[in-house]
C-alpha positions as CSV (number, residue, x, y, z in Angstrom):
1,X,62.2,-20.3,93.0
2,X,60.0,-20.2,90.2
3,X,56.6,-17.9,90.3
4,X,53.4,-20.4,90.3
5,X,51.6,-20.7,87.2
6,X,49.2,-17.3,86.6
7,X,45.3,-18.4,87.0
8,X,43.2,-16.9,84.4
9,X,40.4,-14.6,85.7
10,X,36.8,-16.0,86.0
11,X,35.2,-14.3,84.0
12,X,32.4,-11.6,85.2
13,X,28.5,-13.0,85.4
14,X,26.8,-10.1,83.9
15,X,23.2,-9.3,85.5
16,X,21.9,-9.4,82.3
17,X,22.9,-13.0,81.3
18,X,21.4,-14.0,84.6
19,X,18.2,-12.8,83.7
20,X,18.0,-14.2,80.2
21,X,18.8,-17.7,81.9
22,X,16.2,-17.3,84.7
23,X,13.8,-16.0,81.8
24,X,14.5,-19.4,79.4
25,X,13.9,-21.6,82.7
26,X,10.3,-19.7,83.5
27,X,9.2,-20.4,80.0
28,X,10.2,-23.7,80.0
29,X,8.6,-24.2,83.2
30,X,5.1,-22.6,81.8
31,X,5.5,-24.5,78.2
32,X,5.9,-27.6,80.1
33,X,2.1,-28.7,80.3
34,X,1.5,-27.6,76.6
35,X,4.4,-29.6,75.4
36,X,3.2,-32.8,77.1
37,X,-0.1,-32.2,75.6
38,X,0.7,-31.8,72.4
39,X,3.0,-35.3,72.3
40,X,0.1,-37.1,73.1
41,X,-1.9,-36.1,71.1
42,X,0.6,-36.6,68.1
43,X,1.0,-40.2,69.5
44,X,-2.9,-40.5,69.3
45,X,-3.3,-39.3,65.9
46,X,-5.2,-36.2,67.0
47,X,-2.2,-33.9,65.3
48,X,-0.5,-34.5,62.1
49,X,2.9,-33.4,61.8
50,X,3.4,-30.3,59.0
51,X,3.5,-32.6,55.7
52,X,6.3,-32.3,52.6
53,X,5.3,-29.9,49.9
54,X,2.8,-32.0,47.7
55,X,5.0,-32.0,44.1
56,X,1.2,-32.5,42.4
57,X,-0.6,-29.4,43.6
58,X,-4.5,-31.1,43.0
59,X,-7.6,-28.2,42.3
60,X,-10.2,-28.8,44.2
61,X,-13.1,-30.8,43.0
62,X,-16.4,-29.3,41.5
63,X,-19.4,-29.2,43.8
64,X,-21.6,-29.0,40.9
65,X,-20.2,-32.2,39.3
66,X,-20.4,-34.3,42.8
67,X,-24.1,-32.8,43.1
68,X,-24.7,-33.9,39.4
69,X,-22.6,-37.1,39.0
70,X,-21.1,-38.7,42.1
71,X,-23.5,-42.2,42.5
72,X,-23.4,-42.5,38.6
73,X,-21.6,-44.5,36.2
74,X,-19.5,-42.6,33.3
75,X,-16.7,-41.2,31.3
76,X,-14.0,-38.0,31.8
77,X,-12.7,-37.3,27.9
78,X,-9.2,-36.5,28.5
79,X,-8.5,-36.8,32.8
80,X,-5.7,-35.3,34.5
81,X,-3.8,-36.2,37.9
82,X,-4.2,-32.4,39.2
83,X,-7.7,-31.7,37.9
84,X,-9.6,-34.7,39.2
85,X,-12.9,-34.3,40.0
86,X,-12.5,-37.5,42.5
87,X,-15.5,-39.7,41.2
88,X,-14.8,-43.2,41.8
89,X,-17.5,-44.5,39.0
90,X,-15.6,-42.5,36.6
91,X,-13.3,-44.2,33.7
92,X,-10.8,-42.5,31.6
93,X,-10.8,-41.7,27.8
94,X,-8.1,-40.4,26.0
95,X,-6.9,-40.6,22.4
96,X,-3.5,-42.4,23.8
97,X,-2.5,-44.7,26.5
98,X,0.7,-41.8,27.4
99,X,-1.9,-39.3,28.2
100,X,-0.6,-36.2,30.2
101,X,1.6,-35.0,27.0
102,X,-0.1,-31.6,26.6
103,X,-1.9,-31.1,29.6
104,X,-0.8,-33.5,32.5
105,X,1.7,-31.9,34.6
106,X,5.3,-33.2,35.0
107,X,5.2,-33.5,38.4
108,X,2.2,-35.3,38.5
109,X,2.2,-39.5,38.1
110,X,0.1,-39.4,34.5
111,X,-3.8,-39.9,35.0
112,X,-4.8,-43.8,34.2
113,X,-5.9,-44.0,30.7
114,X,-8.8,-46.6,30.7
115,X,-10.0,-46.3,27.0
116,X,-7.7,-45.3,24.2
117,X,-10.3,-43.8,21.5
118,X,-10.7,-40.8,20.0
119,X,-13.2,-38.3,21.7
120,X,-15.8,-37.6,19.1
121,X,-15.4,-41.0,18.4
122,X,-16.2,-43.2,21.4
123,X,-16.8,-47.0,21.7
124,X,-19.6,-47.3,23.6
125,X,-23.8,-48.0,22.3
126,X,-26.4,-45.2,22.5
127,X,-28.2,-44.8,25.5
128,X,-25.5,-47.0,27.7
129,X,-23.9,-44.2,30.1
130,X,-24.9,-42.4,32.5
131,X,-22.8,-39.2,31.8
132,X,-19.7,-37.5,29.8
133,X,-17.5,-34.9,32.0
134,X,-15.2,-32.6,30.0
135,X,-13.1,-30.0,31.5
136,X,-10.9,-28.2,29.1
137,X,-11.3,-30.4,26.3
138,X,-13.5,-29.6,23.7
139,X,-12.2,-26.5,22.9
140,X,-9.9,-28.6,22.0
141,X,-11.8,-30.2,18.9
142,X,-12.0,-28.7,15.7
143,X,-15.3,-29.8,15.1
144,X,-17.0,-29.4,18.9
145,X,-20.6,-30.1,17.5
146,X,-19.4,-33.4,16.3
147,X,-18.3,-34.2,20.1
148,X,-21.5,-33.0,21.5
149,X,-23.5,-35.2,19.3
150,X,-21.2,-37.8,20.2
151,X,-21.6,-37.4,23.8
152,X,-25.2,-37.0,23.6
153,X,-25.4,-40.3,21.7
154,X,-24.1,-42.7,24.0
155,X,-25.9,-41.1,27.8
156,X,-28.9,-42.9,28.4
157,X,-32.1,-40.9,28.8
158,X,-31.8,-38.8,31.6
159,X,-28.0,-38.6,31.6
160,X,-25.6,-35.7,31.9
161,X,-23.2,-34.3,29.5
162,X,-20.9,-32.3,32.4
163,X,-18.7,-29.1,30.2
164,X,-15.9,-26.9,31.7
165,X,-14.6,-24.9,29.3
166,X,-12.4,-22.2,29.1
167,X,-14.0,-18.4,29.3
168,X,-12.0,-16.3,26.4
169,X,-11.9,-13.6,29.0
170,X,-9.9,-15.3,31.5
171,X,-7.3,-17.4,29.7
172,X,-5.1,-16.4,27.1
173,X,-7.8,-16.8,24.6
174,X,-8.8,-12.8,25.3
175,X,-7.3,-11.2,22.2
176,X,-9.3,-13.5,19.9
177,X,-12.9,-12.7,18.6
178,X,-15.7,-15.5,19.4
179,X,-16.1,-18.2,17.6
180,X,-19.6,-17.7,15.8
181,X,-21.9,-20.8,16.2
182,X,-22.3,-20.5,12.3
183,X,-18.6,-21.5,11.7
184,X,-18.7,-24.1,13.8
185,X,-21.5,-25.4,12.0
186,X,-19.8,-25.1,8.4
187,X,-16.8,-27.0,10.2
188,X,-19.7,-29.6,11.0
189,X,-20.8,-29.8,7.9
190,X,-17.8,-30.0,5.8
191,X,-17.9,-27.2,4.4
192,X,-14.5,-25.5,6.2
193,X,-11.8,-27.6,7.0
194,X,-8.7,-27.9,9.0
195,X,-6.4,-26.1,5.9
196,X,-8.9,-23.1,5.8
197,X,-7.4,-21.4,8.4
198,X,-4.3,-19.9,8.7
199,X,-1.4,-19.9,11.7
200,X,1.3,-17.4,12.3
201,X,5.1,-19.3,11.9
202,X,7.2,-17.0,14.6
203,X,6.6,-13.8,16.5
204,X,7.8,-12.2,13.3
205,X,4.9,-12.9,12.0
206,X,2.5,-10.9,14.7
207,X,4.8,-8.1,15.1
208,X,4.5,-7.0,11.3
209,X,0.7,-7.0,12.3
210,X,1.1,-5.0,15.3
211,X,-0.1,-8.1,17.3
212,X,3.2,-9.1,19.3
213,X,2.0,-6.7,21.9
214,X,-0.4,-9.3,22.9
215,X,2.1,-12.2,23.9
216,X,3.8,-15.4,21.6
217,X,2.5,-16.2,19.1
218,X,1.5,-20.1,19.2
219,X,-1.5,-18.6,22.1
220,X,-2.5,-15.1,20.9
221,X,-4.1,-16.1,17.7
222,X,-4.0,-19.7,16.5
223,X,-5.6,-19.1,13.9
224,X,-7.5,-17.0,10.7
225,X,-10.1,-18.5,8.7
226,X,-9.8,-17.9,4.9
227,X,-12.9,-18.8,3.8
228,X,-11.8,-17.7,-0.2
229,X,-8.1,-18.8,-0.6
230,X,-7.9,-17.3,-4.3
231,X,-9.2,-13.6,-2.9
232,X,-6.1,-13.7,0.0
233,X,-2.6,-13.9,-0.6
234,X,-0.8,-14.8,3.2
235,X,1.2,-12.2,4.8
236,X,4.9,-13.4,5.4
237,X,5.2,-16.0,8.3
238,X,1.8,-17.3,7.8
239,X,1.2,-20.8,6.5
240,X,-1.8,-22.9,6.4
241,X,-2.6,-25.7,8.6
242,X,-1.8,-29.3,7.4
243,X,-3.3,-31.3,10.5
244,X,-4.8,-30.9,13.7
245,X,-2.7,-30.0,16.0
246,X,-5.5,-30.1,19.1
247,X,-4.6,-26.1,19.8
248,X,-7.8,-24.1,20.5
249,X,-9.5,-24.2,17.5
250,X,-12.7,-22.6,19.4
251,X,-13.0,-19.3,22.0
252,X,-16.0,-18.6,24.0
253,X,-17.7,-17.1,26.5
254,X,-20.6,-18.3,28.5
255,X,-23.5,-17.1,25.6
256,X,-21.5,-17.9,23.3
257,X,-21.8,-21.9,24.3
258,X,-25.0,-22.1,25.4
259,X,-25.8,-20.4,22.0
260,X,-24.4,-23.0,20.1
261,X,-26.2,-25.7,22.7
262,X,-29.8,-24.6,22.0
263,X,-28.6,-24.7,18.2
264,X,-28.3,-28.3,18.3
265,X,-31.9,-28.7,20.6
266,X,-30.0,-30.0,24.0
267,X,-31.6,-29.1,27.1
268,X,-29.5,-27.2,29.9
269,X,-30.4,-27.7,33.2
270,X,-27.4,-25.6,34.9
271,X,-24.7,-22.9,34.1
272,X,-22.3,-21.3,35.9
273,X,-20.2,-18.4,34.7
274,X,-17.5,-19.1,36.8
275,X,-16.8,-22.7,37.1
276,X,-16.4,-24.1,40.7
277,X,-13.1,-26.1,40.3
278,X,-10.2,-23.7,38.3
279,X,-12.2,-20.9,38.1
280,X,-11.1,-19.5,34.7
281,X,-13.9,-21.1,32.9
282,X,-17.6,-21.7,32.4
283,X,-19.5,-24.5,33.0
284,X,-22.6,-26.3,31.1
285,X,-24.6,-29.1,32.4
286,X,-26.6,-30.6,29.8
287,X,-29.2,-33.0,30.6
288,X,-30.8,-36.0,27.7
């Protein structure tokens, strides 16, 4: 006669495990009211479920440019997607309708270009708008007093000319010297050019000058005036500029701007020598 089949032993119910299930089912039992209060108030719209990572990370806008601007009618030279300043009476000018190429990010759907013209150049009558908002744009310009006059031209009486810029001291403009309000003016006037300064070629270039220490070298110095070609001969790996490539041709700090503003006879109204939106800039209101 054949032995019946053996029955495997049930296994032991440790204390422990008993208490860890008792434990989960007194939670459960206390979370219960909370978990019925928090579905309806996701059904009502009361709660928002945690949202995707935004791929456009946006700066906040400026305080001082809704207080300023908001319920007026004007211009942004040069918008972007992640640094709007969210004023719906705003229109965008830049010099091409594929705006974002230097300073729109990738991830960001490119900023609507409303107006393709040239910054110190605009399209628009004197005395016709109510402002001009810049932020991180005319440093931009080799000739910035040429912009300013612009911008002053075509705001009405009254209007605002709005200026971010970058502080020298908190971008990678710090190595460089200021840029004196006297050169500016000779760049006004004519009387230096685009092919008077100078630009280092490679790295090469700053490390025979000791300056490689400071970073690459397309942002620690863009440039060296050479105000009397004949007298300077051009260390290897430095060439003169041919065009404008739209690098920073200018570096500044707070005094250094409004210097330069009270040159030209423009009346400020308000500074700040932090600006309220990025942070690593200065800001200049200027009022007509």
């Amino acid at each position: 006669m054949e032995s019946p089949p053996e029955v495997p032993a049930r296994p032991k119910l440790r204390v422990s495990h008993l208490l860890l299930v008792l434990l989960a089912g007194v939670l459960l039992f206390l979370a219960r009211p909370y978990l019925v209060l928090l579905e309806d108030r996701l059904s009502a719209g009361e709660v928002q479920p945690a949202a995707a990572v935004d791929p456009c990370p946006r700066v906040r806008p400026s305080r001082l440019a809704t207080k300023y601007l908001e319920n007026l009618h004007g211009i942004e030279i040069g918008a972007s997607t992640q640094n709007s300043f969210d004023l719906k009476r705003s229109i965008n000018v830049d010099f091409s309708d594929e705006q974002g190429g230097l300073w729109q990010l990738k991830t960001c759907a490119p900023a609507v270009v409303n107006i393709v013209a040239l910054g110190d150049n605009l399209p628009f009558k004197d005395n016709t708008l109510d402002y001009v908002l810049s932020s991180h744009v005319i440093e931009h310009f080799f000739d910035p007093v040429r912009a300013l006059k612009e911008w002053h031209r075509v705001i009405r009486p009254g209007g605002y000319i709005f200026i971010i810029a970058p502080h020298m001291d908190r971008t990678f403009d710090k190595h460089r010297e200021s840029t004196p309000v006297a050169e500016l003016i000779d760049r006004s006037t004519g009387k230096l050019k685009v092919s008077d300064y100078a630009q280092p070629l490679n790295q090469d270039a700053l490390k025979r000058l000791g300056m490689d220490k400071f970073g690459v070298y397309y942002q620690v110095l863009p440039q060296r005036l050479v105000r009397d070609k004949r007298a300077v001969t051009l260390e290897e790996g430095w060439a003169y500029y041919d065009k404008d490539d739209h690098h920073h041709w200018s570096a500044w700090r707070t005094a250094d701007f409004v210097e330069l503003v009270k040159k030209l006879g423009y009346r400020i109204v308000e500074t700040q020598d932090v600006d309220d939106k990025i942070g690593n800039g200065f800001t200049v209101v200027i009022r007509k």
